[in-house]
C-alpha positions as CSV (number, residue, x, y, z in Angstrom):
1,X,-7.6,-7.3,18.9
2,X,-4.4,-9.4,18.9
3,X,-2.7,-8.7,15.3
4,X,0.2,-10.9,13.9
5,X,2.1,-8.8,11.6
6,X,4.8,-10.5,9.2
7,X,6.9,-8.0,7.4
8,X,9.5,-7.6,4.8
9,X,9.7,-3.9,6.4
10,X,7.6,-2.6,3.3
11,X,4.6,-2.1,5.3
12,X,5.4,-1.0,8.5
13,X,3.0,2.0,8.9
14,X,0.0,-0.4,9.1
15,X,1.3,-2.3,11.7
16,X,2.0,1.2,13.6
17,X,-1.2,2.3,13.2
18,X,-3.3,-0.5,14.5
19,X,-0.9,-0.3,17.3
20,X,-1.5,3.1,18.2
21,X,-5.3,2.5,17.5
22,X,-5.1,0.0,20.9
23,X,-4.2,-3.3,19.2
24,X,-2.2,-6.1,20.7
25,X,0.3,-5.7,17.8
26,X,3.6,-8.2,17.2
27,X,5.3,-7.6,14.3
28,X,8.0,-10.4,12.8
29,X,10.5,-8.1,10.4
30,X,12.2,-10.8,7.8
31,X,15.9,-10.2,8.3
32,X,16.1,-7.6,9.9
33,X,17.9,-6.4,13.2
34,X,17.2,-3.0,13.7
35,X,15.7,-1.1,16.2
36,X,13.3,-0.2,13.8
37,X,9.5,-0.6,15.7
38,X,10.9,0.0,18.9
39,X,8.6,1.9,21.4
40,X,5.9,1.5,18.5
41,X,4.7,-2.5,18.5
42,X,6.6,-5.7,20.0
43,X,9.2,-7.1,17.7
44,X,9.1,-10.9,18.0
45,X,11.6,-13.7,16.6
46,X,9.7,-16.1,15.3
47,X,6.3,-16.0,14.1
48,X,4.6,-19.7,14.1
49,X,3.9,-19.4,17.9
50,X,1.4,-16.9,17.3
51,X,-0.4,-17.6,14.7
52,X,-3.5,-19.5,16.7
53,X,-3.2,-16.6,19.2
54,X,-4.2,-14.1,17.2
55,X,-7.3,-12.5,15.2
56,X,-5.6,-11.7,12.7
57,X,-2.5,-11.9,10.8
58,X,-1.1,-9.8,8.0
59,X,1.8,-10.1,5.4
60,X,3.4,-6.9,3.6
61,X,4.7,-9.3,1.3
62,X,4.1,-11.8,-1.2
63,X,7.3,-13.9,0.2
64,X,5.3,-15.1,2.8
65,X,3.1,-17.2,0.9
66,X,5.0,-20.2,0.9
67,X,3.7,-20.4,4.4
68,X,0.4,-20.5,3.4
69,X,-0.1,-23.8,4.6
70,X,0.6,-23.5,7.9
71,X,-2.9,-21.0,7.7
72,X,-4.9,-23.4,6.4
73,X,-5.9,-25.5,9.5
74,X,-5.9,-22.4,11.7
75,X,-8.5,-20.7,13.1
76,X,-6.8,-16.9,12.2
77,X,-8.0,-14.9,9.1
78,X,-5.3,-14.0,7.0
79,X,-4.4,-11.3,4.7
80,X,-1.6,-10.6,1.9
81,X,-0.9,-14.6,2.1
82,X,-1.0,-16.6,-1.3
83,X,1.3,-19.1,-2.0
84,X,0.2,-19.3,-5.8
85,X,1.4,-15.6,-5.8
86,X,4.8,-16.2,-4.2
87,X,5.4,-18.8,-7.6
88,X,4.5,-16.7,-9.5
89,X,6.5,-13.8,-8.2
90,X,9.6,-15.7,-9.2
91,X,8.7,-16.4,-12.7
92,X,7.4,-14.1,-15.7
93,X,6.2,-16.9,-17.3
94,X,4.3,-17.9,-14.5
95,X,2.6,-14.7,-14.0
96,X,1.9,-14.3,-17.5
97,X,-0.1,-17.6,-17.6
98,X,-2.3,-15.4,-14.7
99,X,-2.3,-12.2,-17.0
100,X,-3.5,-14.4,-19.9
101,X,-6.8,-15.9,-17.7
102,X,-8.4,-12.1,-18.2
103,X,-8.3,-11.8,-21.7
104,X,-7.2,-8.8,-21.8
105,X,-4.5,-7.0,-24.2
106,X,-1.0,-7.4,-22.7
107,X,1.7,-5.2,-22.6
108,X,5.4,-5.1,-22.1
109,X,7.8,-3.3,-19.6
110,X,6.9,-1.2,-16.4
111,X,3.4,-0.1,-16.3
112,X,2.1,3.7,-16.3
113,X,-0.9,3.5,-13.3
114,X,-2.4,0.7,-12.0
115,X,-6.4,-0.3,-10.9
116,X,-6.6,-2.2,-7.6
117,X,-9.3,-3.7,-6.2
118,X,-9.5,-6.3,-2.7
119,X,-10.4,-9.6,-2.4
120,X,-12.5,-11.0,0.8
121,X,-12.7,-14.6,-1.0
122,X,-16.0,-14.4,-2.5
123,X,-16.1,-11.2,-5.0
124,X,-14.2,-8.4,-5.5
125,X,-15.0,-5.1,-3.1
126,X,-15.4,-1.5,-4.2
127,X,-14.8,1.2,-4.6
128,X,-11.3,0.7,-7.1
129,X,-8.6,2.5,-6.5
130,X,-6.9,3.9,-9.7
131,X,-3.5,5.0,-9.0
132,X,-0.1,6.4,-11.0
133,X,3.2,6.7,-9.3
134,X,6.4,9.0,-9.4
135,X,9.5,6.7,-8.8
136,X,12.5,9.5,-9.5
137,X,14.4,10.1,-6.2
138,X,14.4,13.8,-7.0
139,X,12.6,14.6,-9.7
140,X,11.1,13.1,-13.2
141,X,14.6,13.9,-14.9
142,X,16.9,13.1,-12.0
143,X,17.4,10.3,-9.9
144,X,16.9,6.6,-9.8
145,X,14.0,4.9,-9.6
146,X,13.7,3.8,-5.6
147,X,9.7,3.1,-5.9
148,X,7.0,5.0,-5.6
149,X,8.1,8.5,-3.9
150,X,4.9,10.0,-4.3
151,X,1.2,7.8,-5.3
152,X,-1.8,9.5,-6.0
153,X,-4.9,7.2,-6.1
154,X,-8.6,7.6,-7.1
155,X,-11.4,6.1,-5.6
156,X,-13.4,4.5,-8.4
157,X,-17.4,3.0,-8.1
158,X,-17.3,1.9,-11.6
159,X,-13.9,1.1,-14.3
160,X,-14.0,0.1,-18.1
161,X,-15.6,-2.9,-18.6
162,X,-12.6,-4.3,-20.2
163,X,-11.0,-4.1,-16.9
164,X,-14.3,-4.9,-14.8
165,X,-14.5,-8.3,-16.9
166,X,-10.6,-8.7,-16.3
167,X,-11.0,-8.8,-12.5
168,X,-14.5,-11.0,-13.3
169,X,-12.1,-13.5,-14.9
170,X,-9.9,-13.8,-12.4
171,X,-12.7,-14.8,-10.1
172,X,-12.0,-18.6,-10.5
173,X,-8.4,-18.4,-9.8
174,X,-9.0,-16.8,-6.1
175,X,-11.9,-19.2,-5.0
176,X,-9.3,-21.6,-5.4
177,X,-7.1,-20.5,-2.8
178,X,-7.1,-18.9,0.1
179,X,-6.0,-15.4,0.0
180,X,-7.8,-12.4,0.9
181,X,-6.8,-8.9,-0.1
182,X,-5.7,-6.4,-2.6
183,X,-4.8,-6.6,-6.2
184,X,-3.2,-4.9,-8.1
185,X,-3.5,-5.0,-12.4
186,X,-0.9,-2.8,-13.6
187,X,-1.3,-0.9,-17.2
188,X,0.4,1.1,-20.1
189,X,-0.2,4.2,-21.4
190,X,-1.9,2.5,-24.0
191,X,-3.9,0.5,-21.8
192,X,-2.6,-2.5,-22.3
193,X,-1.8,-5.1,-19.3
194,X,1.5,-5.1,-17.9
195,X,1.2,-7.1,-14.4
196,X,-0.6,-8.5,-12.0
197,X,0.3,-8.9,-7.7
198,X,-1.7,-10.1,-5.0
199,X,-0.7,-8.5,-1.8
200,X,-0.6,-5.0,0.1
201,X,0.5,-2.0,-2.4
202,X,2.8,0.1,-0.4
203,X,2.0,3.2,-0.4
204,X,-1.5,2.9,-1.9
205,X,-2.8,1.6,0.9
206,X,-1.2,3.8,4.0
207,X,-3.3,6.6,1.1
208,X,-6.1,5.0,1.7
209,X,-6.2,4.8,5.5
210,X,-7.0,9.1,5.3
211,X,-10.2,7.5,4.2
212,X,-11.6,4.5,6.5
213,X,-14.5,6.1,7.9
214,X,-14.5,3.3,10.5
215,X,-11.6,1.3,12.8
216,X,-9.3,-0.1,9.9
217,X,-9.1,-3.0,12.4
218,X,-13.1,-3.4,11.7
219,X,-12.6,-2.8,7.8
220,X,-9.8,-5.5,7.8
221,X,-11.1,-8.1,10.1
222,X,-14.3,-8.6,8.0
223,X,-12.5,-8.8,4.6
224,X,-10.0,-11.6,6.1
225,X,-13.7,-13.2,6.7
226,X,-15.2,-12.9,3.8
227,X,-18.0,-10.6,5.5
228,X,-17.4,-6.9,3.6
229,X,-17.7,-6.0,-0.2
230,X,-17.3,-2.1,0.7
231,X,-14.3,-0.7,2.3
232,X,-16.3,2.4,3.2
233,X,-13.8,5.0,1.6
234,X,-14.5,8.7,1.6
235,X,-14.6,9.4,-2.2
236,X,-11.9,11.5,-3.4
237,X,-8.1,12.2,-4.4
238,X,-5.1,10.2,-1.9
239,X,-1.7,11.1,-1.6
240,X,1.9,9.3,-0.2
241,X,4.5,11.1,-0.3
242,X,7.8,9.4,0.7
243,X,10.5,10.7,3.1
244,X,13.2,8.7,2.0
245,X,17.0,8.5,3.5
246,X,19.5,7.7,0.8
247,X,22.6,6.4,3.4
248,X,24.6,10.3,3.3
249,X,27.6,9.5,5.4
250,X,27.6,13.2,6.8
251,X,24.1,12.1,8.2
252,X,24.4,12.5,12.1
253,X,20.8,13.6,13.6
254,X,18.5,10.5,12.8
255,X,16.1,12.4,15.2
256,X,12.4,13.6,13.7
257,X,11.4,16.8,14.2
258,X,8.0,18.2,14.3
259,X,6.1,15.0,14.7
260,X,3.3,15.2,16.8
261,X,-0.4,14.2,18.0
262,X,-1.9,16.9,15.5
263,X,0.0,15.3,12.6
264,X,0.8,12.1,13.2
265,X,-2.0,10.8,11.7
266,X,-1.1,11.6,8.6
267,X,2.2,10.5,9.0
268,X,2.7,6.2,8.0
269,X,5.6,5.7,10.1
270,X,8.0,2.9,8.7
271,X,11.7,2.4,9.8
272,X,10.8,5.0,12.4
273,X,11.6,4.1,16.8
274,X,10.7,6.0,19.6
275,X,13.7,6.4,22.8
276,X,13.2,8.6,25.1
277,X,9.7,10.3,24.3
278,X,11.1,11.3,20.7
279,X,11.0,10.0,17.2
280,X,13.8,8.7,15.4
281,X,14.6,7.6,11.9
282,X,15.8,4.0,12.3
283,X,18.0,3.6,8.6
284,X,20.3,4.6,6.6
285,X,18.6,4.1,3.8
286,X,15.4,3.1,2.8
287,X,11.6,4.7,3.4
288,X,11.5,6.3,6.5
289,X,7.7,7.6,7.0
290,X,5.1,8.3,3.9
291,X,3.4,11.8,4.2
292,X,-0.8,11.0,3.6
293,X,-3.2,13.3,2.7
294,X,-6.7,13.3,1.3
295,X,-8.9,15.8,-0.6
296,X,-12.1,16.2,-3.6
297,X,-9.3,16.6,-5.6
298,X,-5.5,16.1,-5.8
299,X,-4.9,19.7,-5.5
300,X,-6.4,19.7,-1.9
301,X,-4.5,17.0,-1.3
302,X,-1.1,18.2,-2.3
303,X,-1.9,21.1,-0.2
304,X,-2.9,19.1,2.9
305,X,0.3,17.2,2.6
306,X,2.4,20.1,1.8
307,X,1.0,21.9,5.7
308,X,1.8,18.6,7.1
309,X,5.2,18.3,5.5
310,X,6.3,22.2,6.1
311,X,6.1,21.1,10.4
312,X,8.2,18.1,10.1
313,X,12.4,18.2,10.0
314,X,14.8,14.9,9.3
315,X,18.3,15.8,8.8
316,X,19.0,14.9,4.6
317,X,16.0,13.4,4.0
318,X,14.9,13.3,0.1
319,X,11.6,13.8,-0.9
320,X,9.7,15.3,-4.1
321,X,9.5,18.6,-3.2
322,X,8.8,19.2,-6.9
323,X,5.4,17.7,-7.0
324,X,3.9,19.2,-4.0
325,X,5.4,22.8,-4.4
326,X,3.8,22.5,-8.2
327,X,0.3,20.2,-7.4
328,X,-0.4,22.3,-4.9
329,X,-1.3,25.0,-6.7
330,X,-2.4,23.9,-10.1
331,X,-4.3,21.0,-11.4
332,X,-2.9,17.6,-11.4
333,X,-3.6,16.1,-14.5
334,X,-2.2,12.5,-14.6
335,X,-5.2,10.7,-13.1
336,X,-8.0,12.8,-15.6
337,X,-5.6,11.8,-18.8
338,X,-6.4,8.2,-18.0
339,X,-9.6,8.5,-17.3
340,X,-10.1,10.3,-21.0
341,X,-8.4,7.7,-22.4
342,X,-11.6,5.0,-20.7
343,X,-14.1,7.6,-22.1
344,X,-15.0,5.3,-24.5
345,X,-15.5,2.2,-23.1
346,X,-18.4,1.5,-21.2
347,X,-17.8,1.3,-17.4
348,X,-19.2,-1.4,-15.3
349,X,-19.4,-1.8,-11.4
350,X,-19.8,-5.2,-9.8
351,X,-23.2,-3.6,-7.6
């Protein structure tokens, strides 16, 4: 298949991975001049030529929405393009004129896990994905916040009606335009709703690609059409974890160590090249690769991330060592708080 992949450089790793899966992949990086890509896919500088040559095109990023029109006469399915979402992006009271359409308590400031579900321009798809996020560089005292370090993620049949009815409301909005994708709600710890975005959720769903128990390509291709309401998950716990270079001036070795055929499938490379027949990190600063793993439970997880982890070496690479050295061996308890808190509400699936 021959995939057109427009990036802000957020979501690199599914570009790669169609790529290594066989796919004609070209992948147009938003202002950016790195090397970043090389050896992996074919960096292009312009996009527009391809779009009628290709099955399928992809955006990482809500900022290519305003685009959106150039889609509509083409014969290419799209996904992550909304222009309605790329307005709204740029004004809170813009998205909370959307938030308001589900009727649904709203809530203030940065939300504490978040309920995604995709769109294939007819009805939502299952299963949800209930996920919570660790932001801290280091660890949940110390550090900034640089985005989600480590995501763990659910795989949901059914969710509160509340939030079941919230998506169900939001129905009208979507048949009106043309995107095709995920969504994300975001929520506080008292439930309440904090945000909305319409695009690809970096790192949820490089997670969920331990999962696909078919060609992503297949899983993608039919959503973009309108064709699939299942996206044919394994149930179960997902992990990211996120290698992340902080620009150390002492930093010499951008090489990567330990990354091979037996683990590079659970490895979602992102500002990563290949020269010579070895990996290399291709920033200073900035996600380098996300660390996936999957398991019943978060626990397995953890630990199937932590053996995957232990093989691979980047000179000063930070990454939450914290989590996995304590979630590997106990219980992770984040994701069963929440779903104590929905206990009782009834839940509702859209089957």
């Amino acid at each position: 298949m021959k995939v057109l992949f427009l990036s802000t450089g957020i979501g690199l790793a599914l570009a790669t991975r169609l790529s290594q899966e066989g796919h004609e992949v070209k992948v147009f990086i938003h202002n950016d001049y790195s090397d970043t890509g090389e050896g992996l896919y074919e960096r292009v500088g312009a996009w527009k030529p391809y779009v009628n040559r290709s099955d399928l095109v992809l955006a990482d990023d809500p900022f290519f929405g305003y685009k959106e029109f150039r889609f509509e006469n083409a014969p290419t399915r799209t996904l992550g393009i909304s222009r309605l979402f790329t307005y709204a992006s740029r004004s809170i009271n813009n998205r909370r004129s959307i938030l308001e359409l589900t009727e649904m308590p709203l809530g203030v400031g940065d939300g504490m896990y978040s309920v995604e579900a995709w769109w294939n321009g007819r009805k939502w798809c299952t299963p949800f994905i209930l996920s919570t996020y660790h932001k801290q560089l280091i660890s949940q005292q110390v550090g900034p916040n640089v985005g989600a370090m480590v995501t763990v993620s659910k795989t949901l049949e059914d969710v509160p009606k509340p939030i079941f009815e919230g998506f169900r409301k939001l129905k009208p909005l979507f048949e009106k335009g043309s995107y095709r994708g995920p969504v994300r709600l975001d929520f506080d710890h008292a439930n309440a709703l904090t945000d909305i975005y319409a695009g690809f959720t970096f790192d949820n769903t490089e997670a969920m690609l331990e999962g696909v128990q078919e060609p992503p390509i297949d899983v993608l291709l039919e959503i973009a059409g309108g064709t699939r309401s299942d996206l044919n998950l394994i149930q179960g716990h997902y992990i990211a974890v996120r290698f992340q270079h902080i620009g150390w001036p002492t930093t010499k070795d951008f090489r990567i160590y330990g990354l091979v055929d037996a683990n590079i499938k659970h490895c979602g490379l992102n500002s990563v090249l290949i020269r010579n027949g070895h990996y290399y990190c291709s920033q200073k600063f900035g996600p380098i690769l996300k660390v996936t793993a999957r398991g019943d439970n978060a626990k397995d997880a953890f630990a199937r991330a932590s053996r995957t982890i232990t093989n691979l070496d980047i000179e000063n690479i930070c990454y939450r060592a914290d989590l996995l050295e304590k979630y590997s061996k106990v219980k992770y308890p984040a994701i069963d708080k929440i779903l104590d808190t929905w206990k009782d509400t009834k839940t509702t699936s859209p089957k």
